[in-house]
C-alpha positions as CSV (number, residue, x, y, z in Angstrom):
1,X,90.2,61.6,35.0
2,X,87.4,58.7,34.7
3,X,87.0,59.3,31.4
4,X,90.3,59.6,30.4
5,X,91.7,55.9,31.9
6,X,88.4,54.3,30.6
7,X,89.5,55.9,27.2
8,X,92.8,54.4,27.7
9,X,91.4,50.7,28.2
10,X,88.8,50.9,25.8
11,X,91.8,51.9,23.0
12,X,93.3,48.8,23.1
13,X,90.4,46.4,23.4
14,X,89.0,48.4,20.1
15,X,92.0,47.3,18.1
16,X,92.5,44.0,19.5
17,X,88.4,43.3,18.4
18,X,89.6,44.6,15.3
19,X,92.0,42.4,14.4
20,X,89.7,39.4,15.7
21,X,87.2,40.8,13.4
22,X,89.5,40.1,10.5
23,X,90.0,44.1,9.9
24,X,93.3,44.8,8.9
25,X,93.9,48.1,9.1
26,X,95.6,48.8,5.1
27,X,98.5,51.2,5.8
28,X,99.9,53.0,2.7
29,X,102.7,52.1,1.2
30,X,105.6,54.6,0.4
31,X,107.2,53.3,-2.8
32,X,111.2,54.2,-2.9
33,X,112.3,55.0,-6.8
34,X,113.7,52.0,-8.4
35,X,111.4,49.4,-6.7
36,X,108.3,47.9,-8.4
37,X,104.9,48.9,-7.3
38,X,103.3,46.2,-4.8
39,X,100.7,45.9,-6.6
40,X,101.6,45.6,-9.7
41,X,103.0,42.2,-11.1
42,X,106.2,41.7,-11.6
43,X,107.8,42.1,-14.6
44,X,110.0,39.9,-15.2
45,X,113.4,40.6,-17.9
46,X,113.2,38.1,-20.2
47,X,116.2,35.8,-20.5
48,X,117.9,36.4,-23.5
49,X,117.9,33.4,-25.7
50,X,120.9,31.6,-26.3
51,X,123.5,32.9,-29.2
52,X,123.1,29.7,-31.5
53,X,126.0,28.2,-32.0
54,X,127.4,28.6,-35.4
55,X,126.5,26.2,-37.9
56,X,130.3,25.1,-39.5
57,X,129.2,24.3,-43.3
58,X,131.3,21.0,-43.4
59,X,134.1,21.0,-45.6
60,X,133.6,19.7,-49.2
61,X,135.2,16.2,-49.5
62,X,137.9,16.3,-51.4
63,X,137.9,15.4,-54.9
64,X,139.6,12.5,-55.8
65,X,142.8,12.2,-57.6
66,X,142.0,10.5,-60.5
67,X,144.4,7.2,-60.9
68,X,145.9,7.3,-64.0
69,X,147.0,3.8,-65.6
70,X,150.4,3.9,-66.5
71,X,151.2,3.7,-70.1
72,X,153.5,0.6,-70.3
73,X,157.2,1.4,-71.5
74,X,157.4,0.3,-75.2
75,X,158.6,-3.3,-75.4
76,X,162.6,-3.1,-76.4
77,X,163.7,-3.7,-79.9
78,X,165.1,-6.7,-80.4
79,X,168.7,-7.0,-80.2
80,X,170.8,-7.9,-83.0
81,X,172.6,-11.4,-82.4
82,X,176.0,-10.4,-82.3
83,X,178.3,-12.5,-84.8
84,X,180.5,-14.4,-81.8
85,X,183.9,-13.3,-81.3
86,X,185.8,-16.6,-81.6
87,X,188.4,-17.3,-78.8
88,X,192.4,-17.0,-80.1
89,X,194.5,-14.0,-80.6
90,X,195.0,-11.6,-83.8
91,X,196.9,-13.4,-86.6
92,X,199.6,-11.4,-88.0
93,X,198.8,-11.6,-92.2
94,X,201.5,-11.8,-94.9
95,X,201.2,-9.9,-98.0
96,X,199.4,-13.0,-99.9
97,X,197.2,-13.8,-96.8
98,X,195.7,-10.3,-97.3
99,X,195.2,-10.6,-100.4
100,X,193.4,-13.5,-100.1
101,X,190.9,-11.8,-97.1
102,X,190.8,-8.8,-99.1
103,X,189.4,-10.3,-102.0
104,X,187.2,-12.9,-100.8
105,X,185.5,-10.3,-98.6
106,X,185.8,-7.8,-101.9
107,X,183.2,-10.3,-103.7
108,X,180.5,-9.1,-101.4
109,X,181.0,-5.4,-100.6
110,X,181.6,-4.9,-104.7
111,X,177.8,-5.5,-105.4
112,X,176.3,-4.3,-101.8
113,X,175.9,-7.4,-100.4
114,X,173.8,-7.1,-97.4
115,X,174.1,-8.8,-93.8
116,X,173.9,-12.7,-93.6
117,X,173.6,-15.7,-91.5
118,X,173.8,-19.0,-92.6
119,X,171.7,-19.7,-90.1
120,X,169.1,-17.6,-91.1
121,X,168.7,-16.3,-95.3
122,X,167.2,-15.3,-98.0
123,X,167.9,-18.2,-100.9
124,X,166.6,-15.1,-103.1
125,X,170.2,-13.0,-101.4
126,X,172.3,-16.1,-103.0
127,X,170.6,-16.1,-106.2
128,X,171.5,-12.4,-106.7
129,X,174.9,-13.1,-105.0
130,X,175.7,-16.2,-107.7
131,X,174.2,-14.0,-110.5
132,X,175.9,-10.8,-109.6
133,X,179.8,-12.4,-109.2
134,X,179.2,-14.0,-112.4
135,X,178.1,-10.5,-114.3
136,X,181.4,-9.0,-112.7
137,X,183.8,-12.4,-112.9
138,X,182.5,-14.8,-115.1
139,X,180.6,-13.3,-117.6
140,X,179.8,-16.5,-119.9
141,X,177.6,-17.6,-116.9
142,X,175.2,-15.0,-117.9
143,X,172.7,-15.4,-121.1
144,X,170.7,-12.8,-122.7
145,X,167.1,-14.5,-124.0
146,X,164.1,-12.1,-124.9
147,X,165.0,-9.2,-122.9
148,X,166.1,-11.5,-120.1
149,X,169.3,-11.9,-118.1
150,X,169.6,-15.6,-117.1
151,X,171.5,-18.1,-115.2
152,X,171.3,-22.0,-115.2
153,X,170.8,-23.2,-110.9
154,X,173.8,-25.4,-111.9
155,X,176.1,-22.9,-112.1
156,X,174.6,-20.7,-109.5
157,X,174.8,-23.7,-106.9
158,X,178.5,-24.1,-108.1
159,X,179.4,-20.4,-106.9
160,X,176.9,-20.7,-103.8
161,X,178.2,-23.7,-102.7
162,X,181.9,-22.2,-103.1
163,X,181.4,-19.1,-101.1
164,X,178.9,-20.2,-98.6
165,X,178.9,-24.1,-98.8
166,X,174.8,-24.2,-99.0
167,X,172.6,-24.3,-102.6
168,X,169.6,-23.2,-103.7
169,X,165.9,-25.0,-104.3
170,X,164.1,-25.1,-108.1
171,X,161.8,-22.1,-107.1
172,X,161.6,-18.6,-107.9
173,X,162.5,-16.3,-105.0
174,X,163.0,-12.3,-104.3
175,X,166.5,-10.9,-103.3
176,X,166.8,-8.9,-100.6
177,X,166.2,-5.8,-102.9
178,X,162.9,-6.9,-103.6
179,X,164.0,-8.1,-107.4
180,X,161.8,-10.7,-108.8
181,X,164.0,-13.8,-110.0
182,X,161.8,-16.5,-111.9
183,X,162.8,-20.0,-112.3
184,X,161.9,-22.3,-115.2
185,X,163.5,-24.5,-117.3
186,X,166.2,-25.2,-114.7
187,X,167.3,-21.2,-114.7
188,X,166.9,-18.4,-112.9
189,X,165.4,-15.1,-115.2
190,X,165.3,-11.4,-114.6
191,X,165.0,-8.4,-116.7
192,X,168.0,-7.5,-118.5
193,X,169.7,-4.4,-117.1
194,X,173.5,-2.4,-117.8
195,X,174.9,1.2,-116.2
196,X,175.9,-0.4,-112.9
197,X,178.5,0.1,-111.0
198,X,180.7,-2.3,-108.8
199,X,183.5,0.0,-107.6
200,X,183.8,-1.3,-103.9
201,X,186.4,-3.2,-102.0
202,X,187.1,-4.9,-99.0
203,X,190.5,-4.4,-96.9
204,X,190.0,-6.9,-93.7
205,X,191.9,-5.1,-90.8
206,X,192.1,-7.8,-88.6
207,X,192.4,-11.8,-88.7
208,X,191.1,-13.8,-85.2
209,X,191.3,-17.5,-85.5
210,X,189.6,-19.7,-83.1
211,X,190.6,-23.2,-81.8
212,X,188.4,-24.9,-83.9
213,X,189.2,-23.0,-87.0
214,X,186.7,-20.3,-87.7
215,X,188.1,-17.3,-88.5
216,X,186.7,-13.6,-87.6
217,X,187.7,-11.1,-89.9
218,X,187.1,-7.0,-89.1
219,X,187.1,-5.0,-92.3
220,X,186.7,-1.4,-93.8
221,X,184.5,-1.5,-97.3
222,X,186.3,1.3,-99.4
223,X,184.6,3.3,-102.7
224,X,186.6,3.6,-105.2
225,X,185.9,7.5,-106.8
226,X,183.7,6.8,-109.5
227,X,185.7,8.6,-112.4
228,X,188.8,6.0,-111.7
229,X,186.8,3.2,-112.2
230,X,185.1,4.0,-115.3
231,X,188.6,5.3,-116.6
232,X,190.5,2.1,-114.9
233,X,188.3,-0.7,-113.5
234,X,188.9,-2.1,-110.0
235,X,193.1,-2.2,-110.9
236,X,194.4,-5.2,-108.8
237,X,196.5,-3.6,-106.5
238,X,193.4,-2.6,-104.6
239,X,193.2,-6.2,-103.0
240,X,196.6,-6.1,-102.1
241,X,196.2,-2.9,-99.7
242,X,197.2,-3.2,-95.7
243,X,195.1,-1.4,-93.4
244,X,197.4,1.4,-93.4
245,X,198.3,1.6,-96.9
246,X,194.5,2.2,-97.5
247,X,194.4,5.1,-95.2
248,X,197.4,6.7,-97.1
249,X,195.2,6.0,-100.2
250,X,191.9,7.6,-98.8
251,X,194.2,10.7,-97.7
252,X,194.6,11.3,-101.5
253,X,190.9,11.4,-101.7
254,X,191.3,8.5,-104.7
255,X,189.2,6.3,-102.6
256,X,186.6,6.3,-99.8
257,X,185.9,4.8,-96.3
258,X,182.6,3.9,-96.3
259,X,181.7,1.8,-93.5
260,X,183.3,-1.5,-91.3
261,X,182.1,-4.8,-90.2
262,X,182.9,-8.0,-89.1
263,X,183.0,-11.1,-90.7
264,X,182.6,-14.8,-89.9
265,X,184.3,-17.2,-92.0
266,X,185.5,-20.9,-92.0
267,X,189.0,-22.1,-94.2
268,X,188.4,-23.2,-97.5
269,X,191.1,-24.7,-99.3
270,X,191.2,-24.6,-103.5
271,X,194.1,-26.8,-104.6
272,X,197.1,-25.0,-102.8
273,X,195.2,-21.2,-102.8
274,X,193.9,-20.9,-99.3
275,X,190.6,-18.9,-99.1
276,X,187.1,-19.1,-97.0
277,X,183.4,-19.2,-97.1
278,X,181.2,-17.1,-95.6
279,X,179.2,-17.7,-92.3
280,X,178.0,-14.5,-90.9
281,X,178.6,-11.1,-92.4
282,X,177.8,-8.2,-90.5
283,X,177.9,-4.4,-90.3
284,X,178.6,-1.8,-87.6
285,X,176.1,0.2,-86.2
């Protein structure tokens, strides 16, 4: 029994001088599955890096509009000046006052005469006027010298002066046709021409006179058919037509309607005839 309690106290003391000693008794260890070895280091899952955040390409700036200058609006054509409309009421015309507006105005349209404004002409437009009305009405005005048709400036001025109260300089001009007219020698010279035609009238449809006098006339410029007047002339009943009488007459197909106007015209009084001269002369559109 001795032995057995000394083995008993000596059991103890051994382990607790072991452990003074610094022995430390290793025990095995049991590894469970799924758990890392002691021993071994531990290995650490890496930490998936970060997704990188998409890069946005930026957008393309957009490309300008390009600013386009405005082509300016074409300037406006000029406006006629309309011939005035004088203040006063349409005059009623006898038979002998129509005549008389029929065939002043008649003296233009019979040789194409083209607008006017005393204001504003072409001295080479009264030339041909004065030259013209004397080939057609006063025929010992003209002289034939070398090929040449000619008139003296004193007679022209005479008829100028009549039908527009103005005259003419001692200088050769063009006509609104683009003829040529020389002066020299106190007369005006073109080439000598024939074959023309002057079958046009005038029949003023109506008569507005103003305060001061003036007088606007509106008129039709009528053909006469070209077979008539080389048969017949311009007979003088033509002048004497009313408005509505020359409707009648174009009905028949005997004359023509060619185109209206309006006319500007001041009293002009030769011994007891009552006539005008001419101010502005103008054409519908």
């Amino acid at each position: 029994m001795r032995g057995t309690k000394a083995a008993a106290v000596l059991l103890p003391v051994l382990c607790l001088a072991l452990l003074l000693a610094g022995c430390a008794l290793k025990l095995p260890h049991v590894q469970h599955r799924g758990e890392q070895p002691a021993d071994s280091p531990a290995v650490s899952t890496p930490t998936p890096a970060p997704t990188p955040a998409p890069v946005s390409t930026p957008a393309p700036a957009p490309t300008p509009v390009p600013i386009s200058t405005p082509t300016p609006a074409p300037a406006p054509a000029p406006t006629p000046t309309p011939v005035p409309t004088p203040a006063g009421e349409s005059v009623p015309l006898t038979a002998v006052q129509q005549y008389e507006a029929n065939i002043f105005l008649s003296n233009f349209s019979e040789q194409g005469f083209f607008a006017f404004d005393a204001a504003n002409y072409n001295e080479g437009q009264l030339v041909r006027f004065a030259r013209i009305y004397s080939k057609i009405n006063r025929r010992d005005n003209i002289e034939y010298i070398d090929g040449y048709e000619t008139i003296t400036r004193e007679r022209v001025n005479e008829i100028v002066d009549r039908f527009f109260g103005l005259s003419t300089s001692s200088a050769s001009v063009t006509d609104n046709w683009g003829q040529e007219i020389r002066y020299e020698d106190g007369r005006y010279w073109v080439p000598a021409a024939d074959g023309e035609s002057y079958n046009y009238f005038t029949v003023v449809t109506a008569l507005r006179r103003s305060p001061d006098g003036l007088c606007e006339m509106d008129f039709t410029v009528y053909e006469l058919d070209l077979f008539a007047y080389w048969d017949e002339g311009m007979d003088e009943s033509l002048y004497w037509l009313t408005p509505a009488a020359a409707e009648e007459m174009a009905a028949t197909g005997r004359i023509t309607a060619c185109c209206t106007g309006t006319a500007l015209t001041r009293p002009w009084q030769i011994g007891s005839r009552e006539t005008y001269q001419l101010i502005r002369y103008a054409f519908d559109e």
